[in-house]
C-alpha positions as CSV (number, residue, x, y, z in Angstrom):
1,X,43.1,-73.2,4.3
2,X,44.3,-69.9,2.2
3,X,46.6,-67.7,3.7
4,X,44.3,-65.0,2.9
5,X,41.1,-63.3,4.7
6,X,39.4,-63.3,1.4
7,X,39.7,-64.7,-2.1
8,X,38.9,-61.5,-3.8
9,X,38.5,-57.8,-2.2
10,X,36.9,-55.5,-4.4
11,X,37.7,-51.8,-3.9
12,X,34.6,-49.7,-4.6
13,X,30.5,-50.0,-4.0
14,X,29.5,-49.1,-7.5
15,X,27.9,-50.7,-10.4
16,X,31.0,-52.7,-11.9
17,X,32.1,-53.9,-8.4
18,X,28.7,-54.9,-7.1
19,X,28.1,-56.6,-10.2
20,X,31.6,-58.4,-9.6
21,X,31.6,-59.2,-6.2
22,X,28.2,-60.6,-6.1
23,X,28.8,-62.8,-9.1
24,X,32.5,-64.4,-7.3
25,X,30.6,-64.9,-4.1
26,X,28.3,-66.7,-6.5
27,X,30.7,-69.0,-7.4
28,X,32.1,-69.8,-4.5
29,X,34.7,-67.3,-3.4
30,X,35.2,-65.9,0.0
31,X,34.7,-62.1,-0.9
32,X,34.5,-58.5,0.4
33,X,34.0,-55.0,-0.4
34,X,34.9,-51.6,0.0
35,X,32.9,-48.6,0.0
36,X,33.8,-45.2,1.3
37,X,30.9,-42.9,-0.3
38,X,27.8,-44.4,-1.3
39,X,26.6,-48.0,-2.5
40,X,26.0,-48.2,-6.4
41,X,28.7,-45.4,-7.3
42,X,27.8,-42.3,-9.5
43,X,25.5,-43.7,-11.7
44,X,22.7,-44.3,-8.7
45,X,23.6,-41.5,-6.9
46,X,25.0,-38.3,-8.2
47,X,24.5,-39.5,-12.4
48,X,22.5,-41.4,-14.4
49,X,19.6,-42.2,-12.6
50,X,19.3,-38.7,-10.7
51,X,19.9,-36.9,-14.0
52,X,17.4,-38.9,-15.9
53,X,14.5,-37.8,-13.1
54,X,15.2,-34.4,-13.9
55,X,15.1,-35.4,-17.5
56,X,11.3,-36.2,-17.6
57,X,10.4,-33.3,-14.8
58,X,11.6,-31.4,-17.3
59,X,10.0,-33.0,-20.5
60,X,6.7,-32.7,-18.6
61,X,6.7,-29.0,-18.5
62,X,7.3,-29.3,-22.6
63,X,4.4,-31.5,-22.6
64,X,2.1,-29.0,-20.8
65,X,3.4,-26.3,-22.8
66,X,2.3,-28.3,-26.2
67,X,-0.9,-30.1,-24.6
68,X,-2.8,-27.0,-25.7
69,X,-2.4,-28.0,-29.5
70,X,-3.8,-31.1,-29.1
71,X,-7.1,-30.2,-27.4
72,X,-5.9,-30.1,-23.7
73,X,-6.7,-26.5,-21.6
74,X,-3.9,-26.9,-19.6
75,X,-1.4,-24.7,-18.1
76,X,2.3,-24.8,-17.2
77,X,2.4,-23.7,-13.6
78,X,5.6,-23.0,-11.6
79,X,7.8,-25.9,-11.0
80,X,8.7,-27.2,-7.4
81,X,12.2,-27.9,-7.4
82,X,11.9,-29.3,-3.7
83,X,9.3,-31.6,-4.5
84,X,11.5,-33.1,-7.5
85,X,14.3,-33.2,-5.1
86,X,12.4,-35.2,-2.6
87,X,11.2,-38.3,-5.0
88,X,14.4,-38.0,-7.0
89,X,16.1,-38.3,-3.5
90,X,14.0,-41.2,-2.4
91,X,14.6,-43.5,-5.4
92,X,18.3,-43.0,-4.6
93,X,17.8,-44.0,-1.5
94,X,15.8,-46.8,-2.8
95,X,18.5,-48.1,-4.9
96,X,21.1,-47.8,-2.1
97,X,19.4,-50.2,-0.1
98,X,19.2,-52.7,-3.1
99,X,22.6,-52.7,-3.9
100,X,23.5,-53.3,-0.1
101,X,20.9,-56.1,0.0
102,X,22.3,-57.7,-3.2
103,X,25.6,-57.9,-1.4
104,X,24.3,-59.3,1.8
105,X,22.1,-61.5,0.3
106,X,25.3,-62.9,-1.8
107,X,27.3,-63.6,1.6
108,X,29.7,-60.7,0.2
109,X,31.1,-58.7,3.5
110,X,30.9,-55.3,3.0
111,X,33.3,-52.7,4.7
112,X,31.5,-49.2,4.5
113,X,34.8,-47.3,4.6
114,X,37.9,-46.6,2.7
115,X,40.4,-48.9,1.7
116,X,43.9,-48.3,0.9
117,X,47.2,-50.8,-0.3
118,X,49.7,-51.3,2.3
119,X,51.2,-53.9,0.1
120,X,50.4,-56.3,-3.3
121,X,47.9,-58.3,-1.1
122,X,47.1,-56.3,1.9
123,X,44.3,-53.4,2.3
124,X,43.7,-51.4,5.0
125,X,40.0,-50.9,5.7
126,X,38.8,-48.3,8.4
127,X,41.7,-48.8,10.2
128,X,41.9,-52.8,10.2
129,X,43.8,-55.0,7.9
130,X,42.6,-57.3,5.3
131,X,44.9,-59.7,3.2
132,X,43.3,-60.9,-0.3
133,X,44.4,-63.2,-2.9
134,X,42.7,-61.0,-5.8
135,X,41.9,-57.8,-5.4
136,X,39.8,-55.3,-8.1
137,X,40.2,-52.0,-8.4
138,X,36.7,-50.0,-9.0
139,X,36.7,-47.1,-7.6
140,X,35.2,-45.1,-10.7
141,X,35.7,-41.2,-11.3
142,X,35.1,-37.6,-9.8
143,X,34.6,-34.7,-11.8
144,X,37.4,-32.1,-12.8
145,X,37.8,-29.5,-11.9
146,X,40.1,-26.6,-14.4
147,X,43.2,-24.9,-13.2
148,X,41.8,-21.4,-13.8
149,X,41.5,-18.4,-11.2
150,X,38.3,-18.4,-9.7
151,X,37.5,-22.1,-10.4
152,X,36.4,-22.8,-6.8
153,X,33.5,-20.8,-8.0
154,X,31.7,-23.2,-10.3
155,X,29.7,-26.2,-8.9
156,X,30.3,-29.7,-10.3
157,X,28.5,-32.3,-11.9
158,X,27.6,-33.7,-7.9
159,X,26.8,-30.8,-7.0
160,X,23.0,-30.3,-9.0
161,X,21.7,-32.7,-6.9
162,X,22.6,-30.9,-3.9
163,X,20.9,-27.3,-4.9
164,X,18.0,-25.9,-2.5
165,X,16.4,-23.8,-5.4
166,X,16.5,-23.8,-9.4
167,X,18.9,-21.2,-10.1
168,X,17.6,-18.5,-12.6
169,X,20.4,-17.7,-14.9
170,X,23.0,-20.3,-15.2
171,X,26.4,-20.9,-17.4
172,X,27.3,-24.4,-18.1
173,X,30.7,-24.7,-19.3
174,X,31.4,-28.3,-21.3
175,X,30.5,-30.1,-24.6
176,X,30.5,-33.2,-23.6
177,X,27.3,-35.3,-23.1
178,X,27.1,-34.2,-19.3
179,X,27.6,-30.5,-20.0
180,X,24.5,-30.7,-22.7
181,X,22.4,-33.1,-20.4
182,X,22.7,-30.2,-17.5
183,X,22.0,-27.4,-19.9
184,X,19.0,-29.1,-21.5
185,X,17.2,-30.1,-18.4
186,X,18.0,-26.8,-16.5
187,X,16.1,-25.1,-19.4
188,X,13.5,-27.3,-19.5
189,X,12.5,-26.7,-16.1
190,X,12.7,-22.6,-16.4
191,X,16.1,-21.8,-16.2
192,X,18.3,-19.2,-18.4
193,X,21.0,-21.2,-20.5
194,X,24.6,-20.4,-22.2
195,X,26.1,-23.3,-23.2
196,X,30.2,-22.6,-23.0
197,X,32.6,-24.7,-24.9
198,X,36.0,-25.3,-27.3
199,X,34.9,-27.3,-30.2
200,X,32.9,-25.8,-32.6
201,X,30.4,-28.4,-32.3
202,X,29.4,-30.0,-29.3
203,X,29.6,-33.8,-28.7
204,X,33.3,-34.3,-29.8
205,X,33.6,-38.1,-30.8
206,X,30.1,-38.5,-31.8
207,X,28.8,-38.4,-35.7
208,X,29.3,-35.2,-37.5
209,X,25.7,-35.0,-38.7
210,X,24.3,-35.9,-35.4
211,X,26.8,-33.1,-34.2
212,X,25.1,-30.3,-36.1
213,X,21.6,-31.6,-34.9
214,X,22.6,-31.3,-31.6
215,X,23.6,-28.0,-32.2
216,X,20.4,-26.6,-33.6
217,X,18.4,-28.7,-31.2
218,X,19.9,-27.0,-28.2
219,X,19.2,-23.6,-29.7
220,X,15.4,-24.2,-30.4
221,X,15.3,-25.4,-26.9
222,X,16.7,-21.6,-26.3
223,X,19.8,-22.4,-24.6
224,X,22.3,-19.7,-26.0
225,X,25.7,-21.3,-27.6
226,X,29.3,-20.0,-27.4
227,X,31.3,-22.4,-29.4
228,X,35.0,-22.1,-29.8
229,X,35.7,-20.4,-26.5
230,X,38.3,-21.3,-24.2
231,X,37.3,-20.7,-20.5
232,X,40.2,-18.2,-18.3
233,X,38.7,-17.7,-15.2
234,X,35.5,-17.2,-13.1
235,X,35.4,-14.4,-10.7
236,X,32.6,-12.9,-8.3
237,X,30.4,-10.2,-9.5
238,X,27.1,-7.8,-9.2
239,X,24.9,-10.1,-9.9
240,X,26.6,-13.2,-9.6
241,X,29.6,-15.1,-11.3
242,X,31.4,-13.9,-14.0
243,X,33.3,-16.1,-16.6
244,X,35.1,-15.0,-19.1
245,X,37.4,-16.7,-21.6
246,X,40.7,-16.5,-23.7
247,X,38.7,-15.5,-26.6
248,X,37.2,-12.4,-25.4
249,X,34.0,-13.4,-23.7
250,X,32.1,-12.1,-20.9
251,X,29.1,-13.3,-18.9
252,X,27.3,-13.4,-15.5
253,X,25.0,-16.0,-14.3
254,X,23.2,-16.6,-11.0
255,X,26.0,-20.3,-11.2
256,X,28.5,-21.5,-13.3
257,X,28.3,-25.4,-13.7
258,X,31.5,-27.3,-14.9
259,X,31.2,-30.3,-16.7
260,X,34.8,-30.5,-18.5
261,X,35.4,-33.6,-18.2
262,X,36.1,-36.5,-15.7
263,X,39.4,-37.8,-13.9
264,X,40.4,-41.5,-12.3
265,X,39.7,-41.5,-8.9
266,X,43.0,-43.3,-8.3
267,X,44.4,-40.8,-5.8
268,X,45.4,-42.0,-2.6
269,X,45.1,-45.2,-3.2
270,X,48.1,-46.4,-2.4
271,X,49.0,-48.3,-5.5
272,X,53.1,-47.5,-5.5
273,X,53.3,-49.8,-2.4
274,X,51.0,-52.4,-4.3
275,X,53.3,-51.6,-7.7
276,X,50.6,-50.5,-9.9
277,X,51.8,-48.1,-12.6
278,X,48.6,-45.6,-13.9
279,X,48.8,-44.1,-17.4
280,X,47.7,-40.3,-18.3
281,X,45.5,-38.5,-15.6
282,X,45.7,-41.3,-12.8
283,X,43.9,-43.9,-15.1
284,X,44.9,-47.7,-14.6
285,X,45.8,-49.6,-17.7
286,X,45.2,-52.8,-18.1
287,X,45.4,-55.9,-20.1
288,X,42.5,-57.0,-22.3
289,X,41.8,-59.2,-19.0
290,X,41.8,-56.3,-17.0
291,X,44.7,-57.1,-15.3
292,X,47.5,-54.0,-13.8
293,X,51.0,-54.2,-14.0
294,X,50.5,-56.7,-10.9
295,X,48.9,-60.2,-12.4
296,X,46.7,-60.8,-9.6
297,X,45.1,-57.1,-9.0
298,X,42.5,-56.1,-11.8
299,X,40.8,-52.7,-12.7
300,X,37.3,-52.4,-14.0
301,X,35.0,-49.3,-14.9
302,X,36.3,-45.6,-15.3
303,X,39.2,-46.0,-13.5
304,X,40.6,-47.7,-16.4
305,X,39.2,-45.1,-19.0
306,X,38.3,-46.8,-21.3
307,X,35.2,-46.9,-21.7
308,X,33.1,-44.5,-19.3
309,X,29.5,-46.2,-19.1
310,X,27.4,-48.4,-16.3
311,X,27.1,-51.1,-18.3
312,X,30.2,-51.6,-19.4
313,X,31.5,-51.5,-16.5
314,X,28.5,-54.5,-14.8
315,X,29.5,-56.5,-17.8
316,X,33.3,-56.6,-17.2
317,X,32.7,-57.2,-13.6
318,X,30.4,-60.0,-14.4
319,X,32.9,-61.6,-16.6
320,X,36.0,-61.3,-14.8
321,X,34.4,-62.9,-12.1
322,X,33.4,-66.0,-14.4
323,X,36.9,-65.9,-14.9
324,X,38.5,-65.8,-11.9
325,X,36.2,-68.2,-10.3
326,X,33.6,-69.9,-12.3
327,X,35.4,-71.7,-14.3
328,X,34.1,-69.9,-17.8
329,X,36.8,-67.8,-18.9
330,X,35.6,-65.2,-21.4
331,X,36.1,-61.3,-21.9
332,X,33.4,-58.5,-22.3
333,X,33.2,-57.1,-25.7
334,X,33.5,-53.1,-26.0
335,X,32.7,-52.7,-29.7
336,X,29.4,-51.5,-30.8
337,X,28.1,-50.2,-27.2
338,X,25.0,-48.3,-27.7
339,X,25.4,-44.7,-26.0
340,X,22.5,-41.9,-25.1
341,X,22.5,-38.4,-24.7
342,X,19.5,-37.6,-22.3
343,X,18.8,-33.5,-24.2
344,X,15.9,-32.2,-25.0
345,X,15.2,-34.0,-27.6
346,X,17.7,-37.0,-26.9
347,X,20.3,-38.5,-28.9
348,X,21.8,-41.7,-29.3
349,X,24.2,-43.6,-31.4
350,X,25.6,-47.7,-32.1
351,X,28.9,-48.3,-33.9
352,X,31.1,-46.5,-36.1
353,X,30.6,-42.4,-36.8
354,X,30.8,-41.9,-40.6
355,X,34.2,-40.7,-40.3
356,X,35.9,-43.7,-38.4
357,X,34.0,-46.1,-40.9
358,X,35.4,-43.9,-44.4
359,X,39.3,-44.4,-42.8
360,X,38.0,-48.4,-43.1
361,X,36.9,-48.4,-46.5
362,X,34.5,-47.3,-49.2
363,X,31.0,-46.7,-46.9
364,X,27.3,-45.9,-48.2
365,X,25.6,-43.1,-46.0
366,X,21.9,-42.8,-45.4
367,X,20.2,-40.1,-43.9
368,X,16.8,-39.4,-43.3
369,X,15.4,-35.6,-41.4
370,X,11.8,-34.9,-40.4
371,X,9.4,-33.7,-38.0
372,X,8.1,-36.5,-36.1
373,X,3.9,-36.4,-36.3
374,X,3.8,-35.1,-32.7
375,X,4.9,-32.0,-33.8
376,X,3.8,-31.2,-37.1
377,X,0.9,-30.8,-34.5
378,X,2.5,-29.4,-31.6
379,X,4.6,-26.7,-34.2
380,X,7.8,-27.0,-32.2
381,X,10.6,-27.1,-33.9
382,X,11.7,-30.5,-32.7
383,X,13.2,-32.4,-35.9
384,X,14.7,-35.6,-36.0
385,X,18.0,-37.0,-37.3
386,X,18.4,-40.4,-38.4
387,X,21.7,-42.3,-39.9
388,X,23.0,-45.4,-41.0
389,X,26.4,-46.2,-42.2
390,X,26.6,-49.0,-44.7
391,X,30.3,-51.2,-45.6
392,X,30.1,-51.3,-49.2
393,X,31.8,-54.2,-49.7
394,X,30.2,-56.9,-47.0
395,X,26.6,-54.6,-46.5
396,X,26.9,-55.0,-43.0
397,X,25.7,-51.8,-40.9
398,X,28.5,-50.1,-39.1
399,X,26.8,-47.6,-37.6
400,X,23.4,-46.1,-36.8
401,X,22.8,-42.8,-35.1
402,X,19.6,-40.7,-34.1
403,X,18.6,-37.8,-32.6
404,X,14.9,-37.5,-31.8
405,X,12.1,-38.6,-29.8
406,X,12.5,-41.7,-27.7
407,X,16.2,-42.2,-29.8
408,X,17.9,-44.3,-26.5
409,X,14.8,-46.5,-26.4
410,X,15.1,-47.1,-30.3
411,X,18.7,-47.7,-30.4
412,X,19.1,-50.3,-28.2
413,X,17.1,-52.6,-30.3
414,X,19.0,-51.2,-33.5
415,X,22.3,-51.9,-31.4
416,X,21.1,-55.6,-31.2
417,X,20.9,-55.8,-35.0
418,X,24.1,-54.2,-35.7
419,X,26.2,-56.4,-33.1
420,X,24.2,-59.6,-34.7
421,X,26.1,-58.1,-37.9
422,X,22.6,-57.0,-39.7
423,X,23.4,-55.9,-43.8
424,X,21.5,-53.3,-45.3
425,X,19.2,-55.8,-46.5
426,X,18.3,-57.0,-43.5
427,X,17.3,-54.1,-42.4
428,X,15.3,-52.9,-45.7
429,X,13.3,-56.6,-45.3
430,X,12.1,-55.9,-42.4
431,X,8.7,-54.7,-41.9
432,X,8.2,-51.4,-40.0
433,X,5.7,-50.4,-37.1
434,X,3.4,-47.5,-38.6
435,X,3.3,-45.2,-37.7
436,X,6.3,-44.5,-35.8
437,X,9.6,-42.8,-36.0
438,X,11.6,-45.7,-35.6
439,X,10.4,-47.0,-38.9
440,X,12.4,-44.7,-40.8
441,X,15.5,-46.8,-39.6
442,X,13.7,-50.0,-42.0
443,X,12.8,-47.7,-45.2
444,X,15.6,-45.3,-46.0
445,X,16.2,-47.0,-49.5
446,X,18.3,-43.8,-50.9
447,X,21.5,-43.4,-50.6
448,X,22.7,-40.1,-49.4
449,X,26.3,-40.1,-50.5
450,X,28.7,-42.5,-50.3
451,X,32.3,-42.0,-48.5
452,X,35.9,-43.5,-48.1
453,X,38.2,-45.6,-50.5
């Protein structure tokens, strides 16, 4: 009989530790978790999924607006935020309940509270304590807020699925993919947009070119831009909130959303008294088997920052629990993750940017930019981006990158190709579907420059 109450205790109800738990009790193991918010983490309730509901509410007021070209008599009416809040609200709910009955259904005890280390192996849990043999850490992120004056003022990422009413005029302060994703779907459904942020591009990290697309997409979509500007404080005035910055920039808005970026949610864990050391902004390092500076506590998901997506996180989850107790050691890869950005149009991207494959070696670039045939119709100016960067040497496709209509839903088969280690060949032998956007990615046969060496 272990000396234990559980074989594994996993700390947090998200994706990553669902996926986790459910697959140890699978196996065999004796095992609980913890949740002290809400069952399937930020993604289910206050990110991805949420966001993406607004994401088509707003795409169908685009559509009614462009229906008119095609031969429809339609007209965009006023939207009813309530309405979206109540279906959008629902499926959340749905998806709660599934991630509770995919625990229960596993024989996984759940603890709907928080838990904190008293010691390596011990956890108190709503005031009881638990011993564990293993225990993993997944207790994901919370948004950050700046140390400026007046930052109490602005509303967080959470915080859009919380609003009564669409606000009129709104300031969205960020350039990162939740910052543009907020701006782009508060415009679409009627809102006034200024886009605040340092860079002078947005999407830092992401491919130059795609960079500049994004830039000029978010303008057609009329969301106003103010690159290169350094937030100082917020402060109440007529008319609303007032945010200015170090560069000399003033501007009032109904809110102020910030989306700045994204901390571990490590605090008050407890870790000293387990002897976990954390690295730069709380985060937990671990080994490339997840483990913390104590060999029998892991980390998964963003509280090891490393890299901040759902399914990165279900697939480390799933395989450290193969690990740990199915007898099928293996490790999740983290190259080549295809990534989305939910805008207006959206943009996505698989592998290396053309700048991280040039420091490599000698790389072919090929670009191709158009209107898509819904809009040479509809006359918006929605154009698309697509990019694929080419080793010299071995052919093989580093990268691919697209910003257009329907780019997530392309890019995950292109993602496919390029972890399968595709060469330019293969992808110029391939028949495309016609006609269609995505067959651009099969017949761009000139080069566009070549980079590197």
């Amino acid at each position: 009989m272990s000396q234990y109450d559980f074989d594994l205790f996993v700390i947090g109800g998200g994706s990553g530790g669902v996926r986790c738990a459910r697959i140890a009790a699978g196996h065999g193991a004796r095992v609980a978790v913890a949740e002290e918010r809400f069952w399937g983490g930020t993604c289910v309730n206050v990110g991805c999924v949420p966001k993406k509901i607004m994401v088509h509410a707003a795409e169908y007021g685009q559509w009614a607006e462009e229906a008119a070209a095609f031969g429809w008599e339609t007209v965009r009416g006023p939207h009813d935020w309530a309405k979206l809040a109540a279906a959008r609200d629902a499926e959340v709910a749905r998806l709660n309940g599934i991630y509770e009955r995919l625990l229960g259904n596993a024989g996984v005890t759940r603890f709907d509270a928080r838990a904190t280390f008293i010691d390596p192996h011990t956890l108190e849990v709503g005031g009881r304590r638990v011993t564990a043999e293993r225990i993993v850490i997944a207790v994901g992120g919370k948004p950050m807020r700046p140390e400026i004056p007046g930052a109490e003022l602005g509303l967080l990422s959470d915080d859009l699925f919380s609003l009564k009413a669409l606000p009129r005029r709104v300031i969205v302060a960020g350039g990162g993919y939740i910052a543009l994703e907020f701006a782009s779907l508060l415009r679409g459904l009627g809102a006034e947009v200024d886009l605040v942020y340092r860079q002078p591009l947005p999407l830092r990290g992401f491919d130059e070119d795609l960079r500049e697309a994004m830039a000029e997409a978010l303008i057609n979509q009329g969301i106003r831009l103010h690159p290169g500007q350094e937030m100082a404080a917020l402060e109440r005035a007529e008319g609303g909130i007032r945010l200015t910055t170090r560069q000399g920039l003033s501007l009032v808005a109904d809110q102020v959303k910030l989306a700045v970026g994204r901390l571990p949610n490590t605090s008050g864990l407890g870790l000293e008294k387990a002897g976990i050391e954390t690295g730069r902004s709380g985060c937990i390092p671990v080994t490339a088997d997840q483990a913390t500076t104590q060999p029998h506590i892991f980390a998964i998901g963003d509280v090891t920052d490393q890299l901040n997506l759902t399914p990165v996180a279900t697939a480390i989850g799933h395989a450290l629990a193969d690990t740990l107790f199915g007898k099928t050691p293996r490790r999740a890869s983290i190259q080549n993750v295809p990534t989305a950005v939910f805008t207006s149009p959206p943009a996505a991207m698989v592998g290396l940017t053309e700048e991280a494959a040039a420091r490599l070696g000698p790389a072919e670039i090929y670009i191709a930019r158009f209107t898509p045939m819904r809009h040479t119709i509809s006359r918006q100016p929605r154009r698309t981006l697509m990019k694929l960067v080419v080793a010299e040497r071995t052919r093989r496709v580093l990268g691919a990158h697209m910003l257009g209509e329907d780019a997530a839903e392309i890019m995950q088969g292109i993602a496919v190709a390029i972890v399968a280690g595709a060469t330019k060949e293969d992808f110029d032998r391939t028949v495309g579907i016609h006609p269609t956007a995505a067959e651009e990615f099969v017949t761009m046969r000139t080069m566009t420059r070549r980079v590197g060496g």
